[in-house]
N, C-alpha and C positions, 0 to 999 in steps of 0.2 A: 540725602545722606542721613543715618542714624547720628543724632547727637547727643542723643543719653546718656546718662550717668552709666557706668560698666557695672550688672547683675550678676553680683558674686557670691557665692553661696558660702554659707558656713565655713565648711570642709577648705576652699581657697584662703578665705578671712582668714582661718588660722595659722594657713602657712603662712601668710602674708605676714603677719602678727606675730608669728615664732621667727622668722628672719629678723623684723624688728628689735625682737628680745635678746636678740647672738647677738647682735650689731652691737646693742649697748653693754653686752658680757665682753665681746672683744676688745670695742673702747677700752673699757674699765682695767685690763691686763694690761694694754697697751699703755698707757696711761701710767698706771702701775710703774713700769717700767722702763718707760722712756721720757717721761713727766709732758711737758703742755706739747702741744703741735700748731703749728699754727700755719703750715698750710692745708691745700685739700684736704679732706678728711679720707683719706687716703684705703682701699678696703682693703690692705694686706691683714693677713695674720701671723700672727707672732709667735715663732717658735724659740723660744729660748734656749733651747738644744741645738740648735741646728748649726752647723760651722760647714767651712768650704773652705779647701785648701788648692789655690788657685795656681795655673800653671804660667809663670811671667816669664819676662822680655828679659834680656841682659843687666839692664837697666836694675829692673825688682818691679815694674810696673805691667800690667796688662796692657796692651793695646796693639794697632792694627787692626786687620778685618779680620785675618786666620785665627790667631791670638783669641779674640774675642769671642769668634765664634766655635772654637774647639771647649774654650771655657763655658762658655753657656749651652751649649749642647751638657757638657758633663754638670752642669749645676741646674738643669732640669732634672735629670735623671734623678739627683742626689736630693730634690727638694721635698719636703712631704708631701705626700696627696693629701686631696681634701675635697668632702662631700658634705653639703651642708643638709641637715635629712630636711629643711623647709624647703629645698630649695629643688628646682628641675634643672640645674644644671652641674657639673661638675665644674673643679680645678680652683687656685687662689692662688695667691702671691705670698713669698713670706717677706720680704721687702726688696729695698733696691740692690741693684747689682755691686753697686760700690761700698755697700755696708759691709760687704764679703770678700773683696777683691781690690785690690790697692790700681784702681780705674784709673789711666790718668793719660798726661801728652808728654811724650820724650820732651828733654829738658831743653834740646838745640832748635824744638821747635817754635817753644814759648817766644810772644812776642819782649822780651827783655829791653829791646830798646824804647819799650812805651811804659818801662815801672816808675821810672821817674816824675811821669806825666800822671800816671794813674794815681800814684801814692800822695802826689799834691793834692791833686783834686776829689780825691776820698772817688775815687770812679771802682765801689765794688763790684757791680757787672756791667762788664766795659764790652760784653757782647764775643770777645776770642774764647772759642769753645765751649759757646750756646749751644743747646742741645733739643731736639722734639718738638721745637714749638712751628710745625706742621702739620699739616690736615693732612693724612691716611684716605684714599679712597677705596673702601671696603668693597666696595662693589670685585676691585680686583679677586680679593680676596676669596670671597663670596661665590665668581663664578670659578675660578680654579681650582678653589681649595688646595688642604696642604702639600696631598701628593703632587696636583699641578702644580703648585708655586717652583718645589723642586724640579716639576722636568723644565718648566720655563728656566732657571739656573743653567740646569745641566746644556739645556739647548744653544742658549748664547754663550757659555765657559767657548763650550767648541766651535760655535761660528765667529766668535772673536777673538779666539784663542791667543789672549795677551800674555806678552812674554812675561809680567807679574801676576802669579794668575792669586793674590792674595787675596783681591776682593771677592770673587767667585769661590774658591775657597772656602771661607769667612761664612757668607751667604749660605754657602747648602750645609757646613754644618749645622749652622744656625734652626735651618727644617729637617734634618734629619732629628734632631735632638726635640723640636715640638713632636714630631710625628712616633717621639718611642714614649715622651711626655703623653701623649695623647693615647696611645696604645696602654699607658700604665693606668689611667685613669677607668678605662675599659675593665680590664681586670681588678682594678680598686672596686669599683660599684659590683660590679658581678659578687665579690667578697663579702661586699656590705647584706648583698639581698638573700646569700646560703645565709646569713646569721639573723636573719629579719624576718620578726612573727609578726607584725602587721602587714596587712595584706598590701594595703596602698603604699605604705613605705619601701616595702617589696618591690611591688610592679614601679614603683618610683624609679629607686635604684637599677632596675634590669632594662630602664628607656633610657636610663642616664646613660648603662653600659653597650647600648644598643648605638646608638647613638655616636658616641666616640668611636664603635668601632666604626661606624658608615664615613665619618670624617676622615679616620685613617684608611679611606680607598678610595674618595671622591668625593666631589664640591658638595656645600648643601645644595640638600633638595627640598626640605621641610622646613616650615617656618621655625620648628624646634630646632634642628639641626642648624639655620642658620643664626639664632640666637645663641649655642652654646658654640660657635666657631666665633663669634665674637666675642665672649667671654673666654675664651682660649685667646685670643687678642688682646686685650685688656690685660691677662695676666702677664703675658710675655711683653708687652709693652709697655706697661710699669717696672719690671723688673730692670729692663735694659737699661732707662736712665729716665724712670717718671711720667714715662709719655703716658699723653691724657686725653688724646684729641680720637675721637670716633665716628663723629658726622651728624648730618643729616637721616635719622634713624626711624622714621615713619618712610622713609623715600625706601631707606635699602631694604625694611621688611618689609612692603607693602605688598609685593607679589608675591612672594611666600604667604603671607597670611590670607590675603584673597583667593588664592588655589586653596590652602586648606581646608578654611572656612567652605567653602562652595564644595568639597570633596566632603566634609563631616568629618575630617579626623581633629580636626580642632574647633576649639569652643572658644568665644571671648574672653571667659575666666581664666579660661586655660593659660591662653597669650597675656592677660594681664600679670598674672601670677609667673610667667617667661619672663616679661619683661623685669615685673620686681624683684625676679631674681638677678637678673642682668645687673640692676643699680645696687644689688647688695652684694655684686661681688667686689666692683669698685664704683668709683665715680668721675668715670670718663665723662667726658663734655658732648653735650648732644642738643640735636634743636629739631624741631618740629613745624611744620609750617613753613609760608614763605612761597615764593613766585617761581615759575622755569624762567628759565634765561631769557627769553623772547619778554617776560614781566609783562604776558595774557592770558596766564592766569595760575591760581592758587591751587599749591600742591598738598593744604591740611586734608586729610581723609579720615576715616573712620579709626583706621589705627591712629594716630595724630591722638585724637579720644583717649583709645583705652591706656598712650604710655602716658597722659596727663593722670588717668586714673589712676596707673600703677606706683605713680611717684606718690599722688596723695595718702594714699591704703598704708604703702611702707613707713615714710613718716622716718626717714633718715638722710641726713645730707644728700643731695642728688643733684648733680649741675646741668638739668636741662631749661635749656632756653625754647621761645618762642620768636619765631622772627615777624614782624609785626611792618602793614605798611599801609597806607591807604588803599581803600576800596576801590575795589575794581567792576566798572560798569557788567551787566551780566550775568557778574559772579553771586554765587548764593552766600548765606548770612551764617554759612559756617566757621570763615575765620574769626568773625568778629562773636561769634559763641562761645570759638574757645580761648579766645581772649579774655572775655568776660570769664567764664569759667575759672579761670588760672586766678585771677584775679579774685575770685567769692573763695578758690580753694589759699591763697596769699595769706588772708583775713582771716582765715576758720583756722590755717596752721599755723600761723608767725612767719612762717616765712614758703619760699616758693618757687615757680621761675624764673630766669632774670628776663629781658626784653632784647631782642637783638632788632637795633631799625634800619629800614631797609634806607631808605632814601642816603643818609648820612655815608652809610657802607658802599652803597654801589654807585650812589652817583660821584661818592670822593673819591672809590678808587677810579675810575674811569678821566678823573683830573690826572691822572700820573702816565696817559697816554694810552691805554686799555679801552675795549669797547664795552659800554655799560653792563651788556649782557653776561659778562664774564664778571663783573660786580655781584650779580644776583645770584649766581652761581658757588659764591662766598658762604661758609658755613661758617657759625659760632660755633668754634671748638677748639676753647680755652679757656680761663681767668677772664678778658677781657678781650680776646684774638679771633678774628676771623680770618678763612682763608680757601681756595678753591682744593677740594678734594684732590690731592694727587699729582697738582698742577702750581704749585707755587710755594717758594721756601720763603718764607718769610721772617722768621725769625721775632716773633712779635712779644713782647715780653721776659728778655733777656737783657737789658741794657737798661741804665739808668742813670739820668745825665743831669744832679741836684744842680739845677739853676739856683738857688740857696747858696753854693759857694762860690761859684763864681759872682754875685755881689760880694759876701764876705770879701775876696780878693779888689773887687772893687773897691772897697770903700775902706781896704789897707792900701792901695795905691793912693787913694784920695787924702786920707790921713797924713802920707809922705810930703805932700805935696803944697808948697806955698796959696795958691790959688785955687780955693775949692768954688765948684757949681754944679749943679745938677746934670749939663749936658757932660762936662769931663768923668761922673759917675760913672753915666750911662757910656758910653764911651771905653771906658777900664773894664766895668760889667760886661760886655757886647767882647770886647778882647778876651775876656778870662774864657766867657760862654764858647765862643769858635775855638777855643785851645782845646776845650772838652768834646765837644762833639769831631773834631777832626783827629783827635786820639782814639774814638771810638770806631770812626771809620777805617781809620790804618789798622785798628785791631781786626776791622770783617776784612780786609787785604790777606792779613797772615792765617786766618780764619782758613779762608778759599783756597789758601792755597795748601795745609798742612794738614786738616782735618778728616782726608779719605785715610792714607797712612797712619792716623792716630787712631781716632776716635768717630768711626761712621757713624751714620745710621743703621745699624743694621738691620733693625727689626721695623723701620717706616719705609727704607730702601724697595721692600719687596710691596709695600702696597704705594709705589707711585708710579706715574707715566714716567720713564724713561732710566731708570739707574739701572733695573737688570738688563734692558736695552741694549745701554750705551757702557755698562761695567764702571759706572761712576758713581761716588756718592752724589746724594742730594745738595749738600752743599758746594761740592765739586764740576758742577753743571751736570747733573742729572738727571737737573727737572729744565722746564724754560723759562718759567717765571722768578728769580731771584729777586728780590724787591726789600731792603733788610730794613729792618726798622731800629730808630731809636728813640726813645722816649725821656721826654723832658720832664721833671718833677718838683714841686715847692709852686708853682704860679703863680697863689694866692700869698704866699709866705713874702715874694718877691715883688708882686704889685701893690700889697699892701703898704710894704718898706717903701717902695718908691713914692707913693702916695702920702703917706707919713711925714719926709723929707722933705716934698715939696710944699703941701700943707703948713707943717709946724715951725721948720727950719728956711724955707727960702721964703713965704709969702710972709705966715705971721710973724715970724722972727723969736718966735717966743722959747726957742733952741738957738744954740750958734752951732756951727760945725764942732767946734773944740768941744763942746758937752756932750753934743750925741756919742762923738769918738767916745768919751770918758764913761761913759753909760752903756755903750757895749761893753767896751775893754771892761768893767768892774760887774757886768751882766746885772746890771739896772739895783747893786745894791746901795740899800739906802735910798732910792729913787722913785718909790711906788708911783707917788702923784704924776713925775714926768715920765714914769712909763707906761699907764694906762692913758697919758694923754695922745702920747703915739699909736697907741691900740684904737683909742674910742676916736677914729675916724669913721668918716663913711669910706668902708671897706668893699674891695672886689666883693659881688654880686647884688650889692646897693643901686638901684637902674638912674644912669648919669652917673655918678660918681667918678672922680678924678684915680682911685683904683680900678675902677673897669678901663676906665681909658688905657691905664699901665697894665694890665691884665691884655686886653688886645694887642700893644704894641710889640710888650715882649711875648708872644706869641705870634705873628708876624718874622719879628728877628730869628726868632728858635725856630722856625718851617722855611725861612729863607735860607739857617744855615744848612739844615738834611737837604733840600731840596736843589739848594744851586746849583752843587756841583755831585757829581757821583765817589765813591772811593779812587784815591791819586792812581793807585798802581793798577787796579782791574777792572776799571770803569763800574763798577757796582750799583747799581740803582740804591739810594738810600729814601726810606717814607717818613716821616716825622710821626712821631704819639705823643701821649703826653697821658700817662699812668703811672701810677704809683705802688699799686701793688697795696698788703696790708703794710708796706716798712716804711711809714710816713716816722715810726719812734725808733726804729734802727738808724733812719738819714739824721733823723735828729739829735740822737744822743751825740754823734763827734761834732756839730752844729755850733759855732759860737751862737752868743745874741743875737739877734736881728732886729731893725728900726719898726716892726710893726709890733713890737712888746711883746716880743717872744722871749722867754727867757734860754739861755742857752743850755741844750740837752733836751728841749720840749719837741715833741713828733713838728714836723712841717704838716703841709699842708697836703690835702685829698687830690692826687691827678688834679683836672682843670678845674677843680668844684673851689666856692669859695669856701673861709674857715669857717668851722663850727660858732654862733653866735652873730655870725654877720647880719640878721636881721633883727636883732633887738632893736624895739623904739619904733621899726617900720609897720602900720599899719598895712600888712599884704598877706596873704596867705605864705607861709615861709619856701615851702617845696615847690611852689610857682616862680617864684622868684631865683631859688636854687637851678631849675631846672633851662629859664631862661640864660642865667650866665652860663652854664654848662653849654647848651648849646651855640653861645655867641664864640666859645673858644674854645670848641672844637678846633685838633691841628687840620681839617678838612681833606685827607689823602685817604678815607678810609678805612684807620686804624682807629679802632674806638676808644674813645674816653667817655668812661662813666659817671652817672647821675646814680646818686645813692638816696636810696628815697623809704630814711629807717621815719617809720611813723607811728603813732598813738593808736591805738583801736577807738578811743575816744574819738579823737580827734579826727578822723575817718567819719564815723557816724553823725558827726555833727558839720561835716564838708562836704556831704554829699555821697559819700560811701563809695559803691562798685562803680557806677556811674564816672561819677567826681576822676576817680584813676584813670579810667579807660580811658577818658576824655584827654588826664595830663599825657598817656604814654602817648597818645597819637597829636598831638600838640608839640610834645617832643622831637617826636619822628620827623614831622613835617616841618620843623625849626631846624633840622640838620643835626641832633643827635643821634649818635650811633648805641647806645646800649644802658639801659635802668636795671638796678638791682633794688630789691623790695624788699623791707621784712615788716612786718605789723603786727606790733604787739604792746602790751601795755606798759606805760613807762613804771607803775608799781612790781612786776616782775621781770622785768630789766634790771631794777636795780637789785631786787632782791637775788637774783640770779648773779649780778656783778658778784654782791656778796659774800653768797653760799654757792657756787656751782655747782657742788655735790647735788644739793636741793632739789635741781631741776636737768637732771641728765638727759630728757627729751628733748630740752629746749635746741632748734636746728636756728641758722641764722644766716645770712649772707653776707660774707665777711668786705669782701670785695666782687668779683665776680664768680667766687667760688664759695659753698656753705660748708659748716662744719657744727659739730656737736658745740652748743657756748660755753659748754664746761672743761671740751678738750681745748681751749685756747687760753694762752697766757693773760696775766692780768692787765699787761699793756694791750695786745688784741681786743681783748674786752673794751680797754677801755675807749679804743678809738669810736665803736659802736655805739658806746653809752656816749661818748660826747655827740655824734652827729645825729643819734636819734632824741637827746634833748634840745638840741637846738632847732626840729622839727618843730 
């Protein structure tokens, strides 16, 4: 196999290079006008004219499946076209669907009798009417195309001919409405190339319009065609409600690009310059590499190459990952080429792709009763989410369950109470925690059952195995895999507290219960000396330490409670995670104090990772030491919890460099981590960039599992970066 860098000629370099230039002029309106963003960096554009005057329910709200899809049928039509002249593909998004239309779930369906529950426990997403966060198998897609998708509709409406025929319905307007979208784009580029005296811009636009019309009559057949039917996906799938997930994307073109290549109608440049249009229209979630199911052997290929190439060239937020695992007897020294690769391009850019590991992923989910093979099978494509294309609703980053306050509630139980000790904490804590996460489960109960009548899937429905099938939604059993996940957040916030307690308060005594209570309740004013002495413990991810021991235990408790029992009323399979997302300063600001000299309102702490500063004073390389507690509390079912591994370029060159990494991600892997995000760059324009972000509008970064411009992110965003990359 070729493993060369991808030879790209001038004339490519510049489109590559003029796409990069829109991207930061869109930003910059965007921005403009809607000020920081702080999540994906998202590749709608912004129309400021543009209004929709949507057709609702009795109520005043949109919903159902008809409802939805008579309204987005007509909110294609209505939307502007758009042709980027760098770019080989047509169509964009002008943003989401509920920016434009009052989206929502009738009011008798909301789960109300859980507001009481929710509103104590500060539970903002408690998981009822989670949206998108599953994997799409394009492939469907891909071999039907849109005309197909539509007769697949129409064929099952009448072989099941349900007395509610809402959902079916819903569905074909849904493709009738891409398929006039797709037709309008045809004649848009055709417009563009009567008015176009370059000749290449010309012939551009007249394959762009070529093209779209071949979609509107059958599946691709070219690897062009099937790159802008994806891109036609992306758009309609962010519009609908943010979806982001796309797959495995060396797998699904691979056969396309090999027929053309071998035919001569395509060139390597060509596809590269395809694909980085693809990441400039959005930034859907995609991965490269990785094992077939049987895991004998490695599906990196040549294409695998040139979309690592095309991400480097363009040089704007892009969420591809690589799925990384040990060597395989046999196999040639291409995965581990373009691992290194990704890793020299990490270094040269600042920032890069994240790491998806295999072992962590497939051999945990395979604990939840699954045969491993169907692990491997699992795609990174999300924030932090993996899942099997087309075959499993998982729900993986919609729930967030601050183990932070239920101690708070702890240790106001304990305050109440004549006889305090550490076991009756733990105890009250352990009660609070099972009230939270079995509110989140009764909310996936009311979830399953009210979600096809509100609020489907409509636009991931038709790329899975079984809803246009069986006339169900995804969440409504229309796939077979339901497995929902919830995620726990604070770890470190909460093992540090614990660790603190029994340290300062029960062994040395050098606290009584009655002052720590007084030190919270006043949020440690007046108190410096006694609250950095709570702080300068040896903290979660210090090796031995009495915080890692509380860091494993309550991790333990939180996978025993998702895992023991399933949801009361629908028997629901539930997997435990434990991510946080970038809203560690959202959990925190309603936050009182906390015993690890936190002050109250201060972000918590990173998913499983320990706090920023936890290894001052230890003679160890810091990110080695980060990466081993990450991997010891992993929630182990498969859902990843990430290793953030922001670093110095210094500090790289003086550790060993390309090497030094490649060594830590597969050290990782084979420790039972499931996923590292990387950015590398200097702590001198880190800060400067905290600073001024105007200054440095290039600068990409990975925020979480997702990158974005560091100048489109607010100065709390920022700032979590700037604290974990100094503590590097």
């Amino acid at each position: 196999m070729n493993t060369e860098k991808t030879k790209v000629s001038p004339l490519y370099l510049q489109l590559i290079e003029g796409m990069h230039r829109d991207k930061l002029k869109i930003n910059d309106a965007k921005l403009a006008r809607h000020g920081s963003i702080d999540i994906d960096d998202h590749g709608f554009i912004d129309f400021p004219e543009f209004t929709f005057e949507p057709e609702t329910c009795e109520d005043g709200l949109v919903h159902g499946c008809a409802c939805i899809g008579r309204n987005f049928r007509r909110f294609l039509n209505e939307m502007p076209k758009y042709i980027n002249p760098n770019s080989a593909l047509a169509c964009c998004w002008v943003g989401t669907f509920d920016r434009f239309a009052p989206f929502g779930i009738a009011d008798e369906d909301k789960p109300h009798e859980l507001d009481e529950t929710i509103k104590k426990y500060r539970i903002t997403q408690a998981g009822f009417g989670g949206m998108n966060h599953l994997c799409p198998d394009m492939e469907i897609g891909l071999r039907e195309g849109w005309k197909g998708l539509l007769e697949k509709i129409r064929y099952y409406r009448k072989k099941n001919n349900p007395p509610d025929p809402d959902f079916y319905e819903g569905e074909e307007q849904l493709v009738l409405g891409i398929l006039e979208w797709v037709k309008a784009h045809q004649v848009y580029a055709q417009e563009l190339a009567a008015k176009e005296s370059d000749p290449f811009l010309r012939d551009n636009y007249l394959a762009i319009a070529k093209v779209n019309g071949e979609l509107c009559e059958h599946e691709p057949r070219t690897f062009r065609e099937a790159v802008q039917f994806l891109a036609h996906f992306q758009a309609v799938d962010r519009t609908f409600y943010a979806g982001g997930a796309l797959g495995a994307l060396d797998t699904l073109l691979e056969e396309y690009f090999e027929r053309d290549i071998e035919s001569g109608i395509l060139t390597e440049e060509e596809a590269v310059w395809m694909i980085a249009s693809l990441f400039f229209n959005d930034t859907h979630y995609t991965q490269i590499g990785g094992l077939t199911p049987a895991g004998d052997r490695e599906v990196t290929s040549r294409l695998s190459f040139l979309i690592l190439d095309a991400m480097h060239l363009l040089k704007i937020p892009t969420n591809l990952g690589i799925r990384v695992h040990a060597p395989i007897a046999g196999q040639g020294p291409e995965p581990e080429i373009l691992l290194k690769r990704s890793v020299e391009y990490t270094i040269e850019d600042g920032y890069g792709v994240c790491y998806s590991l295999e072992k962590g992923i497939s051999e945990g989910f395979s604990k939840n009763g699954f045969p491993v093979e169907l692990g491997r099978m699992r795609v990174k494509c999300g924030c932090n989410w993996v899942a099997i294309p087309g075959r499993e609703y998982p729900l993986q980053d919609v729930t967030r369950v601050n183990m932070a306050v239920a101690l708070h509630y702890g240790l106001k139980d304990l305050q109440a109470q004549e006889t305090r000790d550490l076991d009756l904490l733990w105890e009250r804590f352990t009660y609070h925690l099972q009230a939270m996460v079995e509110c989140v489960k009764a909310g996936y109960d009311k979830h399953y059952e009210v979600m096809q009548r509100n609020r489907p899937e409509i636009v991931l429905n038709l790329f899975m195995h079984g809803p246009i099938e069986r006339g169900l939604n995804c969440s409504n059993g229309g796939v077979d895999i339901l497995d929902l996940n919830i995620d726990g957040i604070a770890l470190a916030t909460v093992a540090d507290s614990f660790a603190a307690i029994e340290q300062r308060v029960v062994e040395e005594k050098k606290l009584t219960w009655d002052r720590l209570f007084e030190l919270l309740d006043t949020n440690y004013e007046g108190a410096e000396r006694e609250r950095l002495m709570l702080k300068n413990i040896r903290r979660f991810g210090s090796p031995g330490s009495r915080a890692q021991d509380w860091a494993v235990r309550i991790r333990d408790y939180y996978v025993a409670l998702c895992k023991g029992s399933p949801t009361r009323k629908h028997h629901l399979m539930i997997v435990p995670g434990l991510f946080s997302h970038g809203d560690v300063y959202a959990y925190g600001k309603t936050l009182e104090a906390t015993p690890n000299g936190r002050f109250a309102g201060d972000a918590i702490s990173h998913s499983s990772e320990p706090d920023p500063g936890f290894a001052r004073g230890v003679d160890t390389f810091s990110p080695v030491l980060k990466a081993n507690a990450v991997a010891l509390t992993q929630a182990g079912y498969g859902n990843s919890a990430p290793l953030h591994l922001d670093i110095d370029t210094g500090l790289i060159q003086h550790s060993g460099g390309v090497d030094a990494l490649v060594a830590l991600i597969h050290a990782h892997e084979q420790a039972g981590g499931t996923l590292i995000n990387m950015n590398c760059v200097s702590k001198e324009k880190l800060l400067k960039a905290h600073e001024d972000p105007k200054a440095y509008p290039d600068l990409v970064v990975r925020v979480t599992g997702y990158s974005a411009f560091f100048a489109s992110l607010s100065k709390e965003y920022r700032q979590q970066i700037v604290d974990r990359f100094l503590d590097e």
